[in-house]
Each structure stands twice: as structure tokens, then as C-alpha cells.
Backbone as CSV, one residue per row, in Angstrom:
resi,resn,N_x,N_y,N_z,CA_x,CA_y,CA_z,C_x,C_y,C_z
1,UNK,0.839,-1.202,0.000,0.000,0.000,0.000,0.872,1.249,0.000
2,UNK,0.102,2.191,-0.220,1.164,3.571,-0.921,1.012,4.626,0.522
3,UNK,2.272,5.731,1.009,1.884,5.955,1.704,1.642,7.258,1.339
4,UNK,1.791,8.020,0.370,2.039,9.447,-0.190,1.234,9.646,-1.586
5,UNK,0.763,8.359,-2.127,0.057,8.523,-3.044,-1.335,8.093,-2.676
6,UNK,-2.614,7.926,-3.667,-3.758,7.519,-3.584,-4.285,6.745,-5.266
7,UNK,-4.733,5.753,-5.420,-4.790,5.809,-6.524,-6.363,5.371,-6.347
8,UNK,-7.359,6.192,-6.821,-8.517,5.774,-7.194,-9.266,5.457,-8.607
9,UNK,-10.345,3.819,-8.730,-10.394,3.223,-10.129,-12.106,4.059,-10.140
10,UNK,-12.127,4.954,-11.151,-13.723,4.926,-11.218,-13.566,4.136,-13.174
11,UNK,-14.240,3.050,-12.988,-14.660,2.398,-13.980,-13.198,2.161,-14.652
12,UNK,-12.834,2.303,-15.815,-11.622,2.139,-16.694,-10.778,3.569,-16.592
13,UNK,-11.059,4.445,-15.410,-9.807,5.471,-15.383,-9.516,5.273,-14.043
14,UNK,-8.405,5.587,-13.841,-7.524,5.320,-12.365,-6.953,6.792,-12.256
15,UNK,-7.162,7.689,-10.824,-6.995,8.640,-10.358,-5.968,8.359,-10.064
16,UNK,-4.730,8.972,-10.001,-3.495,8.814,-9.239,-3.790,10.319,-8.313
17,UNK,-3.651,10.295,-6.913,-3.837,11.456,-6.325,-2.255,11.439,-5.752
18,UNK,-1.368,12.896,-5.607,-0.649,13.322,-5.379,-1.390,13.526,-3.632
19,UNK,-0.483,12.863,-2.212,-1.317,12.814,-0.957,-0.465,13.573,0.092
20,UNK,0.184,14.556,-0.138,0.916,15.238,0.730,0.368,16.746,0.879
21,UNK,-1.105,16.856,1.181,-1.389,18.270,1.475,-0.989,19.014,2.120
22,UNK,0.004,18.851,3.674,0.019,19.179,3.892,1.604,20.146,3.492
23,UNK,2.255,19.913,2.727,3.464,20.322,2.349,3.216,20.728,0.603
24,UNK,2.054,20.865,0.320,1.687,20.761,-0.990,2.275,20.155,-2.210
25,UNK,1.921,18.576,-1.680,2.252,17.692,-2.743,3.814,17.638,-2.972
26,UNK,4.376,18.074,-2.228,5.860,18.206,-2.760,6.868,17.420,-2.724
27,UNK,7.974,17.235,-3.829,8.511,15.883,-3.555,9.070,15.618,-2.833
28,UNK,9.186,14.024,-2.706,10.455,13.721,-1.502,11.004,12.526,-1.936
29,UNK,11.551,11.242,-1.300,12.177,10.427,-2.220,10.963,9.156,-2.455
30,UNK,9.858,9.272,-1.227,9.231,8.361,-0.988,8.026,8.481,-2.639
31,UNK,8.087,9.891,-2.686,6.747,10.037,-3.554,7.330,10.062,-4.857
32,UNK,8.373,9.941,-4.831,8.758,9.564,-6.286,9.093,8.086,-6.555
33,UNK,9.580,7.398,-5.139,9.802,6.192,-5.674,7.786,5.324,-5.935
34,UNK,6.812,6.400,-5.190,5.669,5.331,-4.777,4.773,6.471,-6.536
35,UNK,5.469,6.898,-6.881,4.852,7.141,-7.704,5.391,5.971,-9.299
36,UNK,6.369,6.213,-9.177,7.125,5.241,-10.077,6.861,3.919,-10.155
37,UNK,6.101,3.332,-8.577,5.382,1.976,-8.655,4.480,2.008,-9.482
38,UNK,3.676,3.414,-8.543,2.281,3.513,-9.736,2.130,3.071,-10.957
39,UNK,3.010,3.879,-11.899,3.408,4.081,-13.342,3.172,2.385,-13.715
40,UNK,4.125,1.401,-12.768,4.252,0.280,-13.700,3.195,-0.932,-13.548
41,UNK,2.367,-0.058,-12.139,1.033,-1.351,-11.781,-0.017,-0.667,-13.348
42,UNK,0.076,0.508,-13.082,-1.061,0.860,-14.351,-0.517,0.309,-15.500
43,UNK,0.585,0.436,-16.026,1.021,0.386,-17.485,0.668,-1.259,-17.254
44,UNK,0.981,-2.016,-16.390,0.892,-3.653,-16.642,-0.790,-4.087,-16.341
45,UNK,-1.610,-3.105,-16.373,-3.134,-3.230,-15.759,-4.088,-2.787,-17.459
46,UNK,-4.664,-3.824,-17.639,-4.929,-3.319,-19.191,-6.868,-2.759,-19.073
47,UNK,-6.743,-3.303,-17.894,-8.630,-2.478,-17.775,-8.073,-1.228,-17.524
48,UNK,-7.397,-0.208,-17.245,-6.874,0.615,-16.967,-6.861,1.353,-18.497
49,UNK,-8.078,2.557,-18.756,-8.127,2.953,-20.334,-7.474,4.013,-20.081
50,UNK,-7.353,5.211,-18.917,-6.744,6.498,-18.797,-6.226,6.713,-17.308
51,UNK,-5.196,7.607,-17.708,-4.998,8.273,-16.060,-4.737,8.919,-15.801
52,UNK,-5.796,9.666,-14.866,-5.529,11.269,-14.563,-4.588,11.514,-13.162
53,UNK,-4.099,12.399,-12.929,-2.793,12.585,-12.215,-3.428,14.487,-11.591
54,UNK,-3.530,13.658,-9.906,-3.731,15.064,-9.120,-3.061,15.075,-8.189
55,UNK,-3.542,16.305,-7.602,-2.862,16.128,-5.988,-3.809,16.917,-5.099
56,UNK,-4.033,16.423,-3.845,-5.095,16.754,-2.741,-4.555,17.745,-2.352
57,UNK,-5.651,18.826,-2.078,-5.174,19.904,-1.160,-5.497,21.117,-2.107
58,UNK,-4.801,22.073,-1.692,-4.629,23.360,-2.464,-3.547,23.695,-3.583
59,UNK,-2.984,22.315,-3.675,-1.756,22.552,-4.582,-1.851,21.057,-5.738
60,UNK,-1.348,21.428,-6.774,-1.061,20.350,-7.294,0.097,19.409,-7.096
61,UNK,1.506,20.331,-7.215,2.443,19.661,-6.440,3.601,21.119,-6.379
62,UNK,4.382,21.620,-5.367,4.917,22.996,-5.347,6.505,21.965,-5.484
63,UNK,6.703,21.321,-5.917,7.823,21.299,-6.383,9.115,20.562,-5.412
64,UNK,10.234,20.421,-5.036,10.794,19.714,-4.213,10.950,20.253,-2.814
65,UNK,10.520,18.614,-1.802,10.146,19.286,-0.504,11.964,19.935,-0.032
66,UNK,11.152,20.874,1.030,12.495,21.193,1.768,13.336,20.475,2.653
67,UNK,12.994,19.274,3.425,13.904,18.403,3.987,14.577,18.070,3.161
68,UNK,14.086,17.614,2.047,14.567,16.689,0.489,15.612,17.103,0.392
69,UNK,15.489,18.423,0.197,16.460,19.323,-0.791,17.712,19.632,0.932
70,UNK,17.303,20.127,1.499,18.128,19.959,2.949,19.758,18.652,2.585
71,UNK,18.921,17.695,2.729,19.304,16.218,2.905,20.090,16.334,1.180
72,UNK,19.825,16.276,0.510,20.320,16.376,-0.965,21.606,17.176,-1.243
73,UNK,21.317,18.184,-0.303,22.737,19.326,-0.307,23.692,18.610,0.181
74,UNK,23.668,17.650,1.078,24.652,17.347,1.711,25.637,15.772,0.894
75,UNK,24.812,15.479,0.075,25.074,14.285,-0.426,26.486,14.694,-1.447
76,UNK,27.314,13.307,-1.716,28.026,13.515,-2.847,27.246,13.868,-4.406
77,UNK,28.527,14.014,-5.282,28.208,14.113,-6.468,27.451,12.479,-6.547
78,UNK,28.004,11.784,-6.333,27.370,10.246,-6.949,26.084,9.983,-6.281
79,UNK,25.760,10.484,-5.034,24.406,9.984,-4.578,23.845,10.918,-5.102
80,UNK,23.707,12.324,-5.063,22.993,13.239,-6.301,22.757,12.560,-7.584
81,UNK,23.626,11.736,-8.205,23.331,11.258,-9.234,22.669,9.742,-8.992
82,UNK,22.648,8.855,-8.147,21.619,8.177,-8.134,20.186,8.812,-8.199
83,UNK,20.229,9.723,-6.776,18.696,10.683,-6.922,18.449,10.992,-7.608
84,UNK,19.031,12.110,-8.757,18.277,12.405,-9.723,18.110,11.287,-10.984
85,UNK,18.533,10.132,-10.763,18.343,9.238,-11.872,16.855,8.652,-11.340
86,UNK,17.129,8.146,-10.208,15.186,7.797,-9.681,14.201,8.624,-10.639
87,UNK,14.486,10.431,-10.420,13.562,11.284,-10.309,13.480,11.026,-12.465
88,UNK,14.284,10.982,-12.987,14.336,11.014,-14.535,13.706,9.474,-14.684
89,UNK,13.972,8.468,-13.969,13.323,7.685,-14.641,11.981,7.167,-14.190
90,UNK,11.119,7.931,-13.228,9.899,8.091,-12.807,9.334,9.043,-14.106
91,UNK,9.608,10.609,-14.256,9.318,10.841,-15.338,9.384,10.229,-16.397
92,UNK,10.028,9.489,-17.140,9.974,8.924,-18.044,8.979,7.832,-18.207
93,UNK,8.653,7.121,-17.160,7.844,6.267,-17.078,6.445,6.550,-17.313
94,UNK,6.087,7.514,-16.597,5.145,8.237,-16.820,4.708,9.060,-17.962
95,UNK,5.664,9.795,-18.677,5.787,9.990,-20.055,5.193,9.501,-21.363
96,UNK,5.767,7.987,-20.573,5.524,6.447,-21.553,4.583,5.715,-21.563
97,UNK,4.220,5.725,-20.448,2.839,4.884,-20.732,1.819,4.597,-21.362
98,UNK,1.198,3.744,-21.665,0.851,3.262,-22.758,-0.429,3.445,-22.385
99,UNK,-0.940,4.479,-21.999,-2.395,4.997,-21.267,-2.514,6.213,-21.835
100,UNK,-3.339,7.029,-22.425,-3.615,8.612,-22.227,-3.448,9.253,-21.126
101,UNK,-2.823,9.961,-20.644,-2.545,10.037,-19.375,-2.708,11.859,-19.056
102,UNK,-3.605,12.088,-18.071,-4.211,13.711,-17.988,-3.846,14.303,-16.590
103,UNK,-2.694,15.260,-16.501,-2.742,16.143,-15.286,-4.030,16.940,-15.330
104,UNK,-4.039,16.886,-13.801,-5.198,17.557,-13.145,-4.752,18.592,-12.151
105,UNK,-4.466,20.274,-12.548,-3.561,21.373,-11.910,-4.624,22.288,-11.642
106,UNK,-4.728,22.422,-10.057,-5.655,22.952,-9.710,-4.989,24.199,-9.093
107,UNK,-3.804,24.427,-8.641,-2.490,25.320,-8.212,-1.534,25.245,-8.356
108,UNK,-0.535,25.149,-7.276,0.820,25.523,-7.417,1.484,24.162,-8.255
109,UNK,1.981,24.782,-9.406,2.754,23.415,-10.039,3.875,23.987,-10.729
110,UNK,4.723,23.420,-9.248,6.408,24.495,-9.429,7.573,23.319,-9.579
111,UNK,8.425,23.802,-10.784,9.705,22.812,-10.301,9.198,21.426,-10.922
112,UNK,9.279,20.392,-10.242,8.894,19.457,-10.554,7.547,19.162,-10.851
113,UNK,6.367,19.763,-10.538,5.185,20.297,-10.497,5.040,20.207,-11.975
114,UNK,5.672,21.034,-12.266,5.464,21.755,-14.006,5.867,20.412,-15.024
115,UNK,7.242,19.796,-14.288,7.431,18.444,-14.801,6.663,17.509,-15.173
116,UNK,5.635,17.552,-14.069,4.702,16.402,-13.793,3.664,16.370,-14.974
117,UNK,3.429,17.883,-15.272,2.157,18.215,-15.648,2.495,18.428,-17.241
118,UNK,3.978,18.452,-17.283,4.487,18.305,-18.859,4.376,16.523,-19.725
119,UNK,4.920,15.597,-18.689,5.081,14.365,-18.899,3.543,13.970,-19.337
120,UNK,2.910,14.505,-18.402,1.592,13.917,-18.986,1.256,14.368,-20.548
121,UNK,0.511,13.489,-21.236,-0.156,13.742,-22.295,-1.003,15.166,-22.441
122,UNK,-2.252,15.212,-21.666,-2.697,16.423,-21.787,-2.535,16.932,-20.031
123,UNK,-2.723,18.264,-20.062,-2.667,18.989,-18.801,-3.604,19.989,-18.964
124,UNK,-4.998,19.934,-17.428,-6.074,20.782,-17.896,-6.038,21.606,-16.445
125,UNK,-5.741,22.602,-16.349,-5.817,23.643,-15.150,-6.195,24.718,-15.006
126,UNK,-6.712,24.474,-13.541,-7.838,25.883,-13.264,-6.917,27.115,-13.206
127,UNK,-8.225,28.319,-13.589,-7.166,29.761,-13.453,-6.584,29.851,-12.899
128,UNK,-6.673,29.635,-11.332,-5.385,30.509,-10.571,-4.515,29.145,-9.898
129,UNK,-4.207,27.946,-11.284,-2.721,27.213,-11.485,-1.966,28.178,-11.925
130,UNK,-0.489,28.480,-10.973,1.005,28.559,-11.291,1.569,27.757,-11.447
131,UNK,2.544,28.081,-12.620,3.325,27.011,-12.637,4.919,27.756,-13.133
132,UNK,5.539,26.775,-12.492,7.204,27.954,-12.978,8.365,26.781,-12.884
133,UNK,9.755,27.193,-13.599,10.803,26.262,-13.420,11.746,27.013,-12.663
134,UNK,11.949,26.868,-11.298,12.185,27.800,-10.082,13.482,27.296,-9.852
135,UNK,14.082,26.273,-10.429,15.374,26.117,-9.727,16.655,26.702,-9.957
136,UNK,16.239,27.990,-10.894,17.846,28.420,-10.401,18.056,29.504,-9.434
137,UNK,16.454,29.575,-8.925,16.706,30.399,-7.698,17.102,29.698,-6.388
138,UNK,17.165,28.521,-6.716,18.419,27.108,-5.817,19.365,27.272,-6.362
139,UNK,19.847,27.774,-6.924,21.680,27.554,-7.750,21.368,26.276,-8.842
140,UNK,20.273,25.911,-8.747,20.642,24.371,-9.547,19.281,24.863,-10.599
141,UNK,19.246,23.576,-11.666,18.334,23.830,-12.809,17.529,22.847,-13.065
142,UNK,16.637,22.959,-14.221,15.299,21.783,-14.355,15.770,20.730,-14.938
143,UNK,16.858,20.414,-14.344,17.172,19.392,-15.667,16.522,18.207,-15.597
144,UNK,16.228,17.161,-14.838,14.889,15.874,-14.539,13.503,16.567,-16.092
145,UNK,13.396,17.334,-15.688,11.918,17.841,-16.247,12.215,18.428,-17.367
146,UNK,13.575,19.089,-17.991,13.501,19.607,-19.292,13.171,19.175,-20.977
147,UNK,13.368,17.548,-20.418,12.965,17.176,-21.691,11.549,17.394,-22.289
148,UNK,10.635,16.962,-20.420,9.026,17.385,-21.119,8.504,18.749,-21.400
149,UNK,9.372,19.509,-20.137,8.913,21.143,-20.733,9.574,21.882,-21.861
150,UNK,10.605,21.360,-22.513,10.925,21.685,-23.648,10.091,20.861,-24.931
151,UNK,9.762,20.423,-24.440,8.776,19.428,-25.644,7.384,19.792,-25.817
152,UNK,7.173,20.893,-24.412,5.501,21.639,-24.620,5.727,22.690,-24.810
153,UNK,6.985,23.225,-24.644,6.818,24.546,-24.608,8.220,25.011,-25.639
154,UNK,8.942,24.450,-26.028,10.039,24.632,-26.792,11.048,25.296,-26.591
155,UNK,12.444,25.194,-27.229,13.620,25.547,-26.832,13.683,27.746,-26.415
156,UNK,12.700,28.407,-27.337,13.205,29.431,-27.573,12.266,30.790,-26.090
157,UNK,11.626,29.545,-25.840,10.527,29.800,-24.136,11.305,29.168,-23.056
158,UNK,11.281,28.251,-23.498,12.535,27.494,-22.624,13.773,28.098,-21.857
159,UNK,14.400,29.064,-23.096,15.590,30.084,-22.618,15.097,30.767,-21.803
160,UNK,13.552,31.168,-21.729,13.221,32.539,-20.755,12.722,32.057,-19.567
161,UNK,12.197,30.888,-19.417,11.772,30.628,-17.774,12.521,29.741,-17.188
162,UNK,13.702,28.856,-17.986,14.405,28.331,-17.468,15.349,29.375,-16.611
163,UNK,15.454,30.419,-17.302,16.788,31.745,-16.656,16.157,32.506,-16.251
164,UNK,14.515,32.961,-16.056,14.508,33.552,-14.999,13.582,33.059,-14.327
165,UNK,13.106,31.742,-14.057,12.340,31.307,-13.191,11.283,31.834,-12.482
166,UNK,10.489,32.740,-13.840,9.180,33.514,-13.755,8.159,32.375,-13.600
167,UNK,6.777,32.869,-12.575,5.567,32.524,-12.364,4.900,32.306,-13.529
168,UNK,4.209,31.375,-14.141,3.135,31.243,-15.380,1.950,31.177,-14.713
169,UNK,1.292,31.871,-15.471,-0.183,32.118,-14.930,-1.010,30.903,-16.257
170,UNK,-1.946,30.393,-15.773,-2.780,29.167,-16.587,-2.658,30.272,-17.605
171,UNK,-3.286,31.009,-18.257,-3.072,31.257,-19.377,-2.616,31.038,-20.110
172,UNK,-0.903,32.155,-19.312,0.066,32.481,-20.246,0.442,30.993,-20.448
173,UNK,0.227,29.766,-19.897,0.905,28.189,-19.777,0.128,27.375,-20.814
174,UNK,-0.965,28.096,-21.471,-1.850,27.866,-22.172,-1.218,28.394,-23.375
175,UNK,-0.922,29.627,-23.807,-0.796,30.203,-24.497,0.849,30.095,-25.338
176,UNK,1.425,29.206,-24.419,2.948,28.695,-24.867,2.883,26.880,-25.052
177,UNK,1.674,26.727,-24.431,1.603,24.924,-24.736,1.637,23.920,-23.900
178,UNK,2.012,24.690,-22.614,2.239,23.354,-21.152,0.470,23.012,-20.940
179,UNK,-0.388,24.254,-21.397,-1.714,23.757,-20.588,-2.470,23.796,-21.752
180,UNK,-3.687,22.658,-22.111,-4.223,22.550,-23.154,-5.717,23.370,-22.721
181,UNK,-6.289,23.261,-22.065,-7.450,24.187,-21.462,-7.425,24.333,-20.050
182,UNK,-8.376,25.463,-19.797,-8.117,26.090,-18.643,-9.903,26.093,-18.193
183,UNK,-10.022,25.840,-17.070,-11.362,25.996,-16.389,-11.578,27.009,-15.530
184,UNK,-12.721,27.862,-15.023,-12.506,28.618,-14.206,-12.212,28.353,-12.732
185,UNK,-12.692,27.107,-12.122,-12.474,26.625,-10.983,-12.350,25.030,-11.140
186,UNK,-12.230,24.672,-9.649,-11.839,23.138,-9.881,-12.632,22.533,-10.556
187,UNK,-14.290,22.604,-10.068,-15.416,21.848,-10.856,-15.268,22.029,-12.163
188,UNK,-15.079,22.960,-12.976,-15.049,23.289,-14.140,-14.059,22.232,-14.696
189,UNK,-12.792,21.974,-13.954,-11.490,21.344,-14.571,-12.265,20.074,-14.665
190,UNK,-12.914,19.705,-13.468,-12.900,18.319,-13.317,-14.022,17.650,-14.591
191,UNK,-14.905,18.941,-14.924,-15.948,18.886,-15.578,-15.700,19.169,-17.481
192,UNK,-14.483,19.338,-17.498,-13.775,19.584,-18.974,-12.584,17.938,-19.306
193,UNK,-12.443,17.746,-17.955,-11.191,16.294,-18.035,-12.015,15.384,-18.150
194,UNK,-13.387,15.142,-17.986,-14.766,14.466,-17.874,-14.774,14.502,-19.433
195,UNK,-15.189,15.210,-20.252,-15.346,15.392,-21.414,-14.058,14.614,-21.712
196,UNK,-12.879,15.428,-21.579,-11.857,14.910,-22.723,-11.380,12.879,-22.267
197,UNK,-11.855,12.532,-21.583,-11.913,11.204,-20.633,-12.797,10.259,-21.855
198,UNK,-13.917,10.989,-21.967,-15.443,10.280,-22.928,-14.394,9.992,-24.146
199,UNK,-13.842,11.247,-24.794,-13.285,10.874,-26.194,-12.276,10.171,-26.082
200,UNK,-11.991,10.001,-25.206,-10.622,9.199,-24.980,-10.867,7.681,-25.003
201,UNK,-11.706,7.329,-24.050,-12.796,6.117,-24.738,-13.035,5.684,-25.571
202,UNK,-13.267,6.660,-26.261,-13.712,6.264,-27.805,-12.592,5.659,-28.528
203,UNK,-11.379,6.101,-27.979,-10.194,5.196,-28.853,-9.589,3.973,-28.629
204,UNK,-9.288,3.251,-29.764,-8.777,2.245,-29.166,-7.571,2.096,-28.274
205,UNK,-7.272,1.012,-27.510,-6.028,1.540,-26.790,-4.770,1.268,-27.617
206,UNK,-4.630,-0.002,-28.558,-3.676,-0.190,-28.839,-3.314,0.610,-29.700
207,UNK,-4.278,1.205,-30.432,-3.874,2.566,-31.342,-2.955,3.745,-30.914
208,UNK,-3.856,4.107,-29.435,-3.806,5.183,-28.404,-1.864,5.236,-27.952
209,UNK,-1.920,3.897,-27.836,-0.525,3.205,-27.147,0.571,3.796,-28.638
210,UNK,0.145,3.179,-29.379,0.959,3.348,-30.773,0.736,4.494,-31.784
211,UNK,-0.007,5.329,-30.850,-0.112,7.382,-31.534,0.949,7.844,-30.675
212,UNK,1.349,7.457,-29.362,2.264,8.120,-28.144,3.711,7.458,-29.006
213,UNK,4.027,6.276,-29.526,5.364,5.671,-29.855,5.388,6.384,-31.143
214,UNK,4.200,6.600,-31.684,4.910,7.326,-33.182,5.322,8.631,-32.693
215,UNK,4.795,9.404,-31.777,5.105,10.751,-31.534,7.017,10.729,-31.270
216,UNK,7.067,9.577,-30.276,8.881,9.717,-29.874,9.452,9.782,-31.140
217,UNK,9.064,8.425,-31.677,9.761,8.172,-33.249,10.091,9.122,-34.288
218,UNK,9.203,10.555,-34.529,9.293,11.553,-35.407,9.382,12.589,-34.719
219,UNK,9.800,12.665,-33.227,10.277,13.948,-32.638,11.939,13.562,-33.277
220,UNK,12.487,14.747,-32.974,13.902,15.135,-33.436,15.084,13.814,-32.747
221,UNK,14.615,14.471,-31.204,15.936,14.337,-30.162,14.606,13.215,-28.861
222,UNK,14.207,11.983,-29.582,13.729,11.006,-28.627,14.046,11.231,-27.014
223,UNK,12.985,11.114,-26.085,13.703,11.138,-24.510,14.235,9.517,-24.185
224,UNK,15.393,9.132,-24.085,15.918,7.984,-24.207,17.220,8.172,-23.297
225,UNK,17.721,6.691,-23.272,18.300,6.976,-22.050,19.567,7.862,-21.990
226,UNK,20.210,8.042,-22.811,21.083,9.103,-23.425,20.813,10.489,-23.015
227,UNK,19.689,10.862,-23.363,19.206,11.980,-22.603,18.915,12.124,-20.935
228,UNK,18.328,11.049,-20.767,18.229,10.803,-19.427,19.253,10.967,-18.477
229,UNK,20.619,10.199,-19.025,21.683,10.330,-18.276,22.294,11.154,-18.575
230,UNK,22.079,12.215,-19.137,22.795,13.576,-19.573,22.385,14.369,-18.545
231,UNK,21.297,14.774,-18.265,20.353,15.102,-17.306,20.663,14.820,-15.893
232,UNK,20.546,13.856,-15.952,20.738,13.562,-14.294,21.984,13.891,-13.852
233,UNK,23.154,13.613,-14.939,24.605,13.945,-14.355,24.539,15.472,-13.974
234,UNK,24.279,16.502,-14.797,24.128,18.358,-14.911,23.683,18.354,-13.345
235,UNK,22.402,17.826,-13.258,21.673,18.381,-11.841,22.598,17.925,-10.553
236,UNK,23.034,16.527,-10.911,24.189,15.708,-9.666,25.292,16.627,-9.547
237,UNK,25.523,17.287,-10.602,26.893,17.872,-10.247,26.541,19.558,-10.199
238,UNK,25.200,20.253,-10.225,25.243,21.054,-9.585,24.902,20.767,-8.262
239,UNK,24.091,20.264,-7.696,23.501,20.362,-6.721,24.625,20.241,-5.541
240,UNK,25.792,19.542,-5.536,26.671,19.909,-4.821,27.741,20.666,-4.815
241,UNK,27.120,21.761,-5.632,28.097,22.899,-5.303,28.026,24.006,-4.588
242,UNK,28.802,24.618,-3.980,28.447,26.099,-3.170,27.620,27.095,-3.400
243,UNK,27.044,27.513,-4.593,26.064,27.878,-4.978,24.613,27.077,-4.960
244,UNK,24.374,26.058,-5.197,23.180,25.229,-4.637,23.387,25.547,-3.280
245,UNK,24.187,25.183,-2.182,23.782,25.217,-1.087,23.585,26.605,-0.430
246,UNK,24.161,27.360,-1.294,24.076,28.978,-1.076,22.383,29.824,-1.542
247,UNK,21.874,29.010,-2.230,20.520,29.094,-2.677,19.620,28.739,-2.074
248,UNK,19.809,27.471,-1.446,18.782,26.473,-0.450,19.158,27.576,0.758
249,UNK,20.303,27.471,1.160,20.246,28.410,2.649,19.701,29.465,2.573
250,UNK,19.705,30.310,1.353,18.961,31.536,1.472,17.346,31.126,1.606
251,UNK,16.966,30.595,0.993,16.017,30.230,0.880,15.410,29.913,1.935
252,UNK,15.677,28.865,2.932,15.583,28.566,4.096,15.392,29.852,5.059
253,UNK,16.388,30.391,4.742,16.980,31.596,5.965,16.246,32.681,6.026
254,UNK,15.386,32.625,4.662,14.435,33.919,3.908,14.932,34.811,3.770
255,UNK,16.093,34.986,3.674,17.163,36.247,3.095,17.762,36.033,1.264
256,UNK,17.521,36.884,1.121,17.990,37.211,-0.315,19.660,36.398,-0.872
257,UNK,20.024,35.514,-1.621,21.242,34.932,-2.079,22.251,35.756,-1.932
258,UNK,23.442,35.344,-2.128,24.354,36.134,-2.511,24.557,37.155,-3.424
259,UNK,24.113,36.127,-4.956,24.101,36.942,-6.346,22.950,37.851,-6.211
260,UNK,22.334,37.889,-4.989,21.053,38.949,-5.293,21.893,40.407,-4.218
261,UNK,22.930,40.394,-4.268,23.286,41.388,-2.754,23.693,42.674,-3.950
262,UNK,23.486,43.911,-3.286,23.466,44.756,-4.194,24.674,46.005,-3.708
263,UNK,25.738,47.293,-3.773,25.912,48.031,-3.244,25.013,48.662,-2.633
């Protein structure tokens, strides 16, 4: 049994609920490894036609918890790079699956958040979802998640919120490609993912399965493991440097970084 996730079956769709309200959904090592189970009970579960992907509370998921990241600072380069290999190949899994697979962003979806909600197939979130790629106001960067948010949102958007780790408002997240529709409130979301759920039905799966493999196949630069481990090494070997931990402490400390100190 899961202790951070929830997975509920209504008929042939399976809810995956994100279960850490009280830290808003945010990661840690447990919810990535119990999410990564998830991924492979559904993908091996064939009554299983879709899956929507939430998180309880007021947040969808705000991105990596702070013990996490605490505990992470302190690690070598090589256990950084185990961790972030977990965290790349949970995304990926999820990515992959051979399900239609629908984030459900009802708020904050920061950091890994935005990850989450990229990997998925479609992503439907209410107005006042944020979503942002916040880590280089840690010293460190999106790298786990860049393959999917460069793949919704593209290289030349990419340059601008990767470097300045601006807030997206559902809209503007709409209006660059991370969010396919936007509802005015939760009911609305839940009541538009309802709809896009019906047509989803309507398809077959093995088709469904083999529209997602043609997509890798005629993208440019496939997410494969090459990429994967490109990725995970960048983030392993920032994250233990003096600047990551100079970011997290500020952060912590609620004082402004270094690079932010002014005459």
C-alpha cells in the first residue's frame, strides 16, 4: 500500500492522487519512488483505459520538498546522481505509458510540479494554477523535467523561464503549450477532463498506445536513455556545489542569495 500517493479506479480510469497536502504535494524520495510503482502497476493493468494525475489539497504539487532538498545538499556528487536518476526515470515512465494520461492542476505546479504536468499527455488547469521552473533560484536547474517542458513549450521559451524562473499564470501556460485548457475553478477542470476522458474512450487503446510511440519516433531528439543520463549527471553535479547550497540556505533563511546582494 502507498503511503504518499492515492490511486482511485472509477470504472476504466484510475486517479493517481498526489497525498501530501500538507506540504503541498511536494517531492520527496518516498513520492517519487511510490509514484514510479504507480506508473508500472497501471502500465501492466490493461482495464486501466486512462490516467488522470492530481494532488489533494490546495496545490497540485509545489515542487521539491524542503527536507529533500536539505538532505540532498549534503550528499556527494554520486548519490545526487543516483537521486536524480530515480527522479528522470519516474518521469519517463510516466511519459511512456501506454495509457492517455491527464494532469489535473488545480495550483501551485512548481519545479517538478510543471514536470509532472508536462510528462503527462494532456494537462487541464484551473485559473489561478502557477506554474514555474524555479530552480535556479536554488543555484541548480530543471534538468529531470527539461525534456518534457521543452517538448511543450520549446527551446526558444525554454531560454526565458528556465533563466529567470518567472511565475506562469494558466493562461500564459496555455498560451505557450504546457496547458491545453483552462477551467474557471476546480469543478469546471474536473468537468472539462470528464469530457476529454469520454473521447478518450472512444479510442482504441492499442492505437492510443501506438499514436504516443509514433510521436517519440518523429520527434527530433527522442527522450531515451542518453538523454536521461545527460540530465541527471548536470543536476548531480550542480547540486553539490556552493552555490546550490548557497541558494537552499537563502532560501531557508528567507534572506535574499548572494548573487542577489546589491551596493
Amino acid at each position: 500500500m502507498f503511503e504518499t500517493i492515492e490511486i482511485e479506479r472509477r470504472g476504466p480510469v484510475a486517479h493517481v492522487w498526489m497525498n501530501r497536502p500538507q506540504v503541498h504535494n511536494a517531492f520527496n524520495a518516498a513520492l517519487i519512488a511510490e509514484l514510479d510503482q504507480a506508473w508500472d502497476q497501471l502500465a501492466a493493468d490493461d482495464s486501466v483505459r486512462v490516467v488522470v494525475l492530481g494532488g489533494r489539497g490546495k496545490s497540485f504539487s509545489a515542487g521539491a520538498d524542503l527536507n529533500w532538498m536539505k538532505e540532498a545538499a549534503g550528499y556527494s556528487e554520486a548519490e545526487n546522481l543516483e537521486d536524480a536518476r530515480r527522479l528522470a526515470g519516474m518521469l519517463q515512465k510516466l511519459a511512456q505509458l501506454p495509457r492517455p494520461t491527464i494532469a489535473r492542476v488545480q495550483g501551485a505546479a512548481l519545479g517538478g510540479g510543471t514536470g509532472l504536468a508536462a510528462a503527462c499527455d494532456i494537462c487541464v488547469a484551473a485559473e489561478r494554477a502557477v506554474f514555474a521552473t524555479s530552480e535556479v533560484k536554488f543555484g541548480i536547474i530543471p534538468s529531470a523535467i527539461s525534456p518534457y517542458v521543452i517538448r511543450a513549450i520549446g527551446p526558444r521559451q525554454a531560454s526565458r523561464y528556465f533563466q529567470s524562473a518567472e511565475r506562469m499564470s494558466a493562461a500564459r501556460a496555455e498560451a505557450l503549450g504546457l496547458v491545453h485548457e483552462v477551467g474557471a475553478d476546480d469543478a469546471e477542470v474536473d468537468t472539462r477532463i470528464d469530457v476529454l476522458v469520454a473521447a478518450l474512450l472512444e479510442g482504441g487503446p492499442k492505437a492510443q498506445a501506438a499514436a504516443k510511440a509514433l510521436i517519440v519516433s518523429v520527434t527530433p531528439q527522442p527522450i531515451g536513455p542518453a538523454v536521461l543520463e545527460d540530465t541527471a549527471r548536470r543536476i548531480a553535479t550542480l547540486r553539490a556545489t556552493t552555490e546550490a547550497k548557497e541558494g537552499l540556505g537563502a532560501f531557508l533563511d528567507k534572506r535574499p542569495a548572494s548573487w542577489m546582494a546589491t551596493d
